[in-house]
Structures are given as structure tokens and as C-alpha cells.
DSSP file (Angstrom, degrees, kcal/mol; ACC not computed):
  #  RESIDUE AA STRUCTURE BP1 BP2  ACC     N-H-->O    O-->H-N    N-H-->O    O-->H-N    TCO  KAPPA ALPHA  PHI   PSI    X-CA   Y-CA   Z-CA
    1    1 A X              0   0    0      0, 0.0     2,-0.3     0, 0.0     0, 0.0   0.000 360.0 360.0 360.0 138.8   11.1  -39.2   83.1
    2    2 A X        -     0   0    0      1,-0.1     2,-0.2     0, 0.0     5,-0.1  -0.640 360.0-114.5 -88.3 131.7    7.4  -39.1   83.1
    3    3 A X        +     0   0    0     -2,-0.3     2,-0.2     4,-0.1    -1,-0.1  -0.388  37.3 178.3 -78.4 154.8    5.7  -37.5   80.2
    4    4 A X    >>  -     0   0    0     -2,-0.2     4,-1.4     1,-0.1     3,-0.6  -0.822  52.3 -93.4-143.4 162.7    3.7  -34.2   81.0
    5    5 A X  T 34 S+     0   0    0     -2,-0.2    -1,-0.1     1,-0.2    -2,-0.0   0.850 124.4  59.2 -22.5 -63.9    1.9  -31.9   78.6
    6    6 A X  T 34 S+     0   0    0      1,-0.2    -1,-0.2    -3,-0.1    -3,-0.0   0.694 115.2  28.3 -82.1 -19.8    5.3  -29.7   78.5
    7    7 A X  T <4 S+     0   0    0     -3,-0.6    -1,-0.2    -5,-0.1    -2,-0.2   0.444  82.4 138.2-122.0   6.7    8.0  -32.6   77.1
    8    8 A X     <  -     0   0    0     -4,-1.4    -3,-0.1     1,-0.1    -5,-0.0  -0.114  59.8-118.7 -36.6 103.9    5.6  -34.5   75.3
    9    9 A X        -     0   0    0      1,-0.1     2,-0.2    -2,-0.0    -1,-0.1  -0.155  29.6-139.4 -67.1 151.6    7.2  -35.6   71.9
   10   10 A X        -     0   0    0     -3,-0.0     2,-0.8     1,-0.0    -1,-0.1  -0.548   7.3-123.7 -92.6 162.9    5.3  -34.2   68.9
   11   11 A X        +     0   0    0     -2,-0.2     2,-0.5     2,-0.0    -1,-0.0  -0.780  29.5 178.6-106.4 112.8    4.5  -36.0   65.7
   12   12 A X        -     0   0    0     -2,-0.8     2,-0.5     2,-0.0     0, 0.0  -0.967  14.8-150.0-117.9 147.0    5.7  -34.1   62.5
   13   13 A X        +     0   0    0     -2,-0.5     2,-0.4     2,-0.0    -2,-0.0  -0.959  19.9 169.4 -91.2 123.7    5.1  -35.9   58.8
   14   14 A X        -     0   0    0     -2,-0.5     2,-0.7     2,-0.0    -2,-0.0  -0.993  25.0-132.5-125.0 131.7    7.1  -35.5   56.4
   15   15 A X        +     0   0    0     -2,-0.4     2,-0.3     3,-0.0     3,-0.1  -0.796  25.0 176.2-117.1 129.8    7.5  -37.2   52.7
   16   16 A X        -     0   0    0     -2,-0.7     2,-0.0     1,-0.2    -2,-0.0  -0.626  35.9 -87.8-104.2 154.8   10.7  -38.3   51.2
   17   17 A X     >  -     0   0    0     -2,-0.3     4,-1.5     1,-0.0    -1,-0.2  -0.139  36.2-109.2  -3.9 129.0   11.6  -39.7   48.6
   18   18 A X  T  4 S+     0   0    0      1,-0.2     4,-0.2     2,-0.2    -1,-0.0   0.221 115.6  44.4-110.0  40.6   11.7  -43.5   48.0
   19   19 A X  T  > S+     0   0    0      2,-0.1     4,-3.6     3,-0.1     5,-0.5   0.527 111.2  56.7-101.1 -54.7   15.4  -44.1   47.8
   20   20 A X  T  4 S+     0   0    0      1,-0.3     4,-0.4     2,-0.2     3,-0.3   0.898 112.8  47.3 -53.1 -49.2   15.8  -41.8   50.9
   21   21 A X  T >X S+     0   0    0     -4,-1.5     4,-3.4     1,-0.2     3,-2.2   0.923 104.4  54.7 -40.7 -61.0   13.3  -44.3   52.5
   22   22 A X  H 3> S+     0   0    0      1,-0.2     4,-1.2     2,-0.2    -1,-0.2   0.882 106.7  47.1 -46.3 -40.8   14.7  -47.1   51.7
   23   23 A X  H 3X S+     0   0    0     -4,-3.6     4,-0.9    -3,-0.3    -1,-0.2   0.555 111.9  55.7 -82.3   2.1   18.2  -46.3   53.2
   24   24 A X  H <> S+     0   0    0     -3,-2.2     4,-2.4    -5,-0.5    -2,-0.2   0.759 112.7  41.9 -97.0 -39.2   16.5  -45.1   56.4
   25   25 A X  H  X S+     0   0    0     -4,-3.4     4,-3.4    -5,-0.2    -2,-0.2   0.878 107.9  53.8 -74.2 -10.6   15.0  -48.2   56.7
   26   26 A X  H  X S+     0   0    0     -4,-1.2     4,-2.3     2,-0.3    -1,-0.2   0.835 114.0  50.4 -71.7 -59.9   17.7  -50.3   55.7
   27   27 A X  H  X S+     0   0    0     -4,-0.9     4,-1.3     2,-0.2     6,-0.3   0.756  99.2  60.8 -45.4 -30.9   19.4  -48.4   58.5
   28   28 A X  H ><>S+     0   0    0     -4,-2.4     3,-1.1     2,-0.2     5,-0.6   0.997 114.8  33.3 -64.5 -81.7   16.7  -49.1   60.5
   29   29 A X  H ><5S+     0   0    0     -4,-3.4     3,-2.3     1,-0.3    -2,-0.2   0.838 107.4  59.4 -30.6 -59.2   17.5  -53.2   60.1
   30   30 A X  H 3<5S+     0   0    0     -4,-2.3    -1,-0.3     1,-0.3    -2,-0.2   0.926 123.2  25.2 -74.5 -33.7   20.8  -53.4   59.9
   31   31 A X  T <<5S-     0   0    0     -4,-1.3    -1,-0.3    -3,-1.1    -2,-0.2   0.366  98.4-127.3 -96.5   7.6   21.1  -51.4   64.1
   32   32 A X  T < 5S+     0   0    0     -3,-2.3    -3,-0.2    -4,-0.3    -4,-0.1   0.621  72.9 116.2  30.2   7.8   17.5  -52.5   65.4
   33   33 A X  S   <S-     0   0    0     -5,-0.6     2,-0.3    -6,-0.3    -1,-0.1  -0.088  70.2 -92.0 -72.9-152.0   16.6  -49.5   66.2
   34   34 A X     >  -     0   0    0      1,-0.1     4,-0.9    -3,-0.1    -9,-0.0  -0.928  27.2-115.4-114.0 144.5   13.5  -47.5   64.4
   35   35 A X  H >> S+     0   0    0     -2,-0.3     4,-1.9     2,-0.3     3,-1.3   0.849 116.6  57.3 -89.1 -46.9   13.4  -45.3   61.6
   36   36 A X  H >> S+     0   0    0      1,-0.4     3,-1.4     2,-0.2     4,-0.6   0.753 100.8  57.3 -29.0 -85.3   12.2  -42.3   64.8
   37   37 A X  H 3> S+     0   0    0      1,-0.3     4,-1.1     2,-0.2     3,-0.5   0.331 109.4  40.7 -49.2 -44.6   15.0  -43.0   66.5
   38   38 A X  H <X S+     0   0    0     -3,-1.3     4,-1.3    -4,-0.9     5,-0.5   0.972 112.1  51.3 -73.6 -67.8   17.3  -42.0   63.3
   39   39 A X  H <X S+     0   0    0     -4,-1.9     4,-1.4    -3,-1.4    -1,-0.2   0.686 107.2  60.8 -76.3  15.5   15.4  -38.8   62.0
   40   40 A X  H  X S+     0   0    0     -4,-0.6     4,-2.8    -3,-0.5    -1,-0.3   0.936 105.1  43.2  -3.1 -88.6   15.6  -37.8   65.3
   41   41 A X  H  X S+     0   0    0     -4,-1.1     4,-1.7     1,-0.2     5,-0.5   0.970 113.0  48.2 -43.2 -84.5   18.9  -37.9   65.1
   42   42 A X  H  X S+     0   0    0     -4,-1.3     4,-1.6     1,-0.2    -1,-0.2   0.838 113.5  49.7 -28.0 -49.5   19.2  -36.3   61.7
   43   43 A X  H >X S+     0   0    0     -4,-1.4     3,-2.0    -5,-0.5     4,-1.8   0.988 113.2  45.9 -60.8 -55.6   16.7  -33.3   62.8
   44   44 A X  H 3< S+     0   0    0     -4,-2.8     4,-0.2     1,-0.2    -1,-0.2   0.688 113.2  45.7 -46.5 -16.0   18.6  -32.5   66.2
   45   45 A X  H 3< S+     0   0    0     -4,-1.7     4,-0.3    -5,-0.2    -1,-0.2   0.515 123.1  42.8-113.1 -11.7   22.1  -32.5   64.9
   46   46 A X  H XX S+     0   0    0     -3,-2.0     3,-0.8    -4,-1.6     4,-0.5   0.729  81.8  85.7-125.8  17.5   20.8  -30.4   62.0
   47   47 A X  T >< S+     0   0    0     -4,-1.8     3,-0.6     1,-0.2     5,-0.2   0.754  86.1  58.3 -59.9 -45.3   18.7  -28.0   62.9
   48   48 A X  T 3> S+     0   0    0     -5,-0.2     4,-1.2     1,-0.2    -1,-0.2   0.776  96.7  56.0 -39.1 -53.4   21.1  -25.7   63.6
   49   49 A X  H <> S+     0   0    0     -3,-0.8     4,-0.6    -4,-0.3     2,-0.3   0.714 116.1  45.0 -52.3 -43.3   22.8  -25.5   60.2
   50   50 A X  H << S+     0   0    0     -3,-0.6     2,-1.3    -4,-0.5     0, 0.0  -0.365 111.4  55.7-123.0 164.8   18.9  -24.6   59.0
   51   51 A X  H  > S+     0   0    0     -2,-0.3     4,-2.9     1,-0.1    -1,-0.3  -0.941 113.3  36.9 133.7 -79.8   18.5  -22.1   61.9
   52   52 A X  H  < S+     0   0    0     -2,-1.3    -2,-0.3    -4,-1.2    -3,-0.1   0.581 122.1  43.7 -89.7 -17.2   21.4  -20.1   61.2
   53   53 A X  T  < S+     0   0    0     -4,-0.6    -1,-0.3     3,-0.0    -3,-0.2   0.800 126.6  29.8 -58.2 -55.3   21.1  -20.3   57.2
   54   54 A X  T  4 S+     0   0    0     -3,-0.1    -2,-0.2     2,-0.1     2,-0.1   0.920 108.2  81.0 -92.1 -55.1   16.8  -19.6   57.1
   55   55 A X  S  < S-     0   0    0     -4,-2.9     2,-0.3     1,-0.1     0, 0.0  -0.351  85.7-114.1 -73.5 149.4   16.4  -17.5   60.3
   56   56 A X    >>  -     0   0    0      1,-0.1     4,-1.8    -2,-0.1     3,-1.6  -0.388  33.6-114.1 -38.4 123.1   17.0  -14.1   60.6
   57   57 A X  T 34 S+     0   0    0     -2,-0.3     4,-0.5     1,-0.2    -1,-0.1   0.706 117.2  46.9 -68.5   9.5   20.1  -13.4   63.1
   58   58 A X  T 3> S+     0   0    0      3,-0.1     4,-0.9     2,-0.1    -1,-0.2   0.731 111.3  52.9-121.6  12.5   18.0  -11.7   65.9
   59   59 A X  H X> S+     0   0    0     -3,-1.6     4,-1.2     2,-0.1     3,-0.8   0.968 112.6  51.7 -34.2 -80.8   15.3  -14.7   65.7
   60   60 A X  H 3X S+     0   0    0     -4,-1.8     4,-0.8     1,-0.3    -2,-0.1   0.280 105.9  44.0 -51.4 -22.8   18.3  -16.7   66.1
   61   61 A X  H 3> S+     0   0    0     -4,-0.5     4,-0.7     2,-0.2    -1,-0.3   0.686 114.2  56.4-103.0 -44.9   20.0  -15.2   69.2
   62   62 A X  H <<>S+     0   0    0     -4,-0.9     5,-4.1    -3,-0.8     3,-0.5   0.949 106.2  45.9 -59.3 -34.4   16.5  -15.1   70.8
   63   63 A X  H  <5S+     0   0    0     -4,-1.2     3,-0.3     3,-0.2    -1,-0.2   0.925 112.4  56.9 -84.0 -26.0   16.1  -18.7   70.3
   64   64 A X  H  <5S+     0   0    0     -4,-0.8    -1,-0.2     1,-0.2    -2,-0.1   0.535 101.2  59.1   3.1 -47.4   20.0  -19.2   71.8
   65   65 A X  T  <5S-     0   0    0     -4,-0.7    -1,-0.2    -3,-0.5    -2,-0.2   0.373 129.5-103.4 -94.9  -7.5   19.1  -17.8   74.4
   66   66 A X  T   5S+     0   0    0     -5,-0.3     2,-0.7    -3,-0.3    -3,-0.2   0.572  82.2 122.1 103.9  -1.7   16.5  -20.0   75.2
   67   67 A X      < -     0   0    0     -5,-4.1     2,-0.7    -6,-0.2    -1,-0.3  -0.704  42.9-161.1 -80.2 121.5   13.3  -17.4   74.0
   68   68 A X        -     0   0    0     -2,-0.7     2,-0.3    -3,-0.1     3,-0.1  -0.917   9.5-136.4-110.6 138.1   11.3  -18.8   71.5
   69   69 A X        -     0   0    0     -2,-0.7     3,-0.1   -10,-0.1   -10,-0.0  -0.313  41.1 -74.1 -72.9 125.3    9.2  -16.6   69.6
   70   70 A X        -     0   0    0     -2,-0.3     2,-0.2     1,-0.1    -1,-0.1   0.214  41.4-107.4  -7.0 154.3    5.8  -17.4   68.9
   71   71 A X        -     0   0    0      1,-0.3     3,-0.1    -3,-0.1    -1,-0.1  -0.668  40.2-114.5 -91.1 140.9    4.7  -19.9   66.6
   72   72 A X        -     0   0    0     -2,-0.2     2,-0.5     1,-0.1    -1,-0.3   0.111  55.8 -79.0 -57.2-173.9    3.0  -17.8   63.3
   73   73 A X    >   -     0   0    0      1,-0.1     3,-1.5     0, 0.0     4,-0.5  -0.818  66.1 -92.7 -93.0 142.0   -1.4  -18.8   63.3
   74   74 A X  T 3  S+     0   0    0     -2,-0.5    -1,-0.1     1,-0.2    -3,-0.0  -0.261 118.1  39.2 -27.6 132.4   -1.4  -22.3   61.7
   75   75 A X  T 3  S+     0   0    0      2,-0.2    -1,-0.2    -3,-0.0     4,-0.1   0.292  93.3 103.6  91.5 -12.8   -2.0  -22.1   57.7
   76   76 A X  S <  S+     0   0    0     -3,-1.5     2,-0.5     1,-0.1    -2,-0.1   0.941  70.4  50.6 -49.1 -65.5    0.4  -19.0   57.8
   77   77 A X  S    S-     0   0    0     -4,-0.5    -2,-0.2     3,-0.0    -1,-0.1  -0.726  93.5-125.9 -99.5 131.5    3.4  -20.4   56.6
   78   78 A X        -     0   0    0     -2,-0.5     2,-0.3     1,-0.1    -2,-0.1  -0.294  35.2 -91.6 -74.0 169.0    2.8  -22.4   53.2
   79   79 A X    >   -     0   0    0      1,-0.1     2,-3.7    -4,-0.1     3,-2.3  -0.638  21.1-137.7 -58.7 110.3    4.0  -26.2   52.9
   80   80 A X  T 3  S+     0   0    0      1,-0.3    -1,-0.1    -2,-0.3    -2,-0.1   0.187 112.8  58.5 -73.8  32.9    7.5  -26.2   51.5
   81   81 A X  T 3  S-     0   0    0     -2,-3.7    -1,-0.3     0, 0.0    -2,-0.0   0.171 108.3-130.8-139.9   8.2    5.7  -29.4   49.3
   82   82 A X    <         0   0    0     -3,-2.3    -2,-0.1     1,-0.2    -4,-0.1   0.816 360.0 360.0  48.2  45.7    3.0  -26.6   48.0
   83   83 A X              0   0    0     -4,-0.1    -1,-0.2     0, 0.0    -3,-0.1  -0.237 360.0 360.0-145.8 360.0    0.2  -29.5   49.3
């Protein structure tokens, strides 16, 4: 599929830990794949759990349904890393 504006993957940062690093990359080696390719993994297959825990349940049936609600203005919601 040719990338467009609308499925263009996005770049999120995040900082772990350096154990937690170490065993992703260690994963990373032992499969050849790439450390992406794993938290990938990890976000898609948990997102859900954190969805249905964090969100509010009629957030949650809109975004089910395929709606997704606006994004808050940038700088809105603080850093869970207080940074």
C-alpha cells in the first residue's frame, strides 16, 4: 500500500527503563526483526486493556464504533513522565 497523508505511521517516544530496553533489544537480535516492529506489537494488542480501564465507557463505545473524538489542544494533557 502506498503511504498517503491518512495511513502515514506516526512517531511516538517514549522512555523505558534500561532493563526493559535491554530485553526488547535482545528480542530484537535473537528474531531479526526491529525493536518497532515489537512495540508495535505490544501497543496494538494492548491498547485495549488501557482503553477500557482509563477511558470513560461512552469515549469508549464511540471509539468502537469507529468515531474518534477529537484530540484535546496539544500541552493539554500533562506528560505521564511530569517532563
Amino acid at each position: 500500500m502506498k503511504r498517503s497523508a491518512d495511513n502515514k505511521l506516526k512517531v511516538v517516544a517514549v522512555r523505558v527503563n534500561p532493563q526493559v530496553e535491554h530485553r526488547l533489544r535482545l528480542l530484537a537480535e535473537a528474531t531479526g526483526r526491529n525493536q518497532s516492529f515489537f512495540l508495535q506489537q505490544i501497543i496494538e494488542r494492548g491498547i485495549a486493556a488501557m482503553e477500557e480501564t482509563w477511558l470513560p465507557p461512552t469515549t469508549l463505545a464511540k471509539i468502537r464504533r469507529g468515531d474518534f473524538p477529537e484530540l484535546q489542544q496539544p500541552g493539554a494533557t500533562p506528560d505521564l513522565f511530569g517532563e
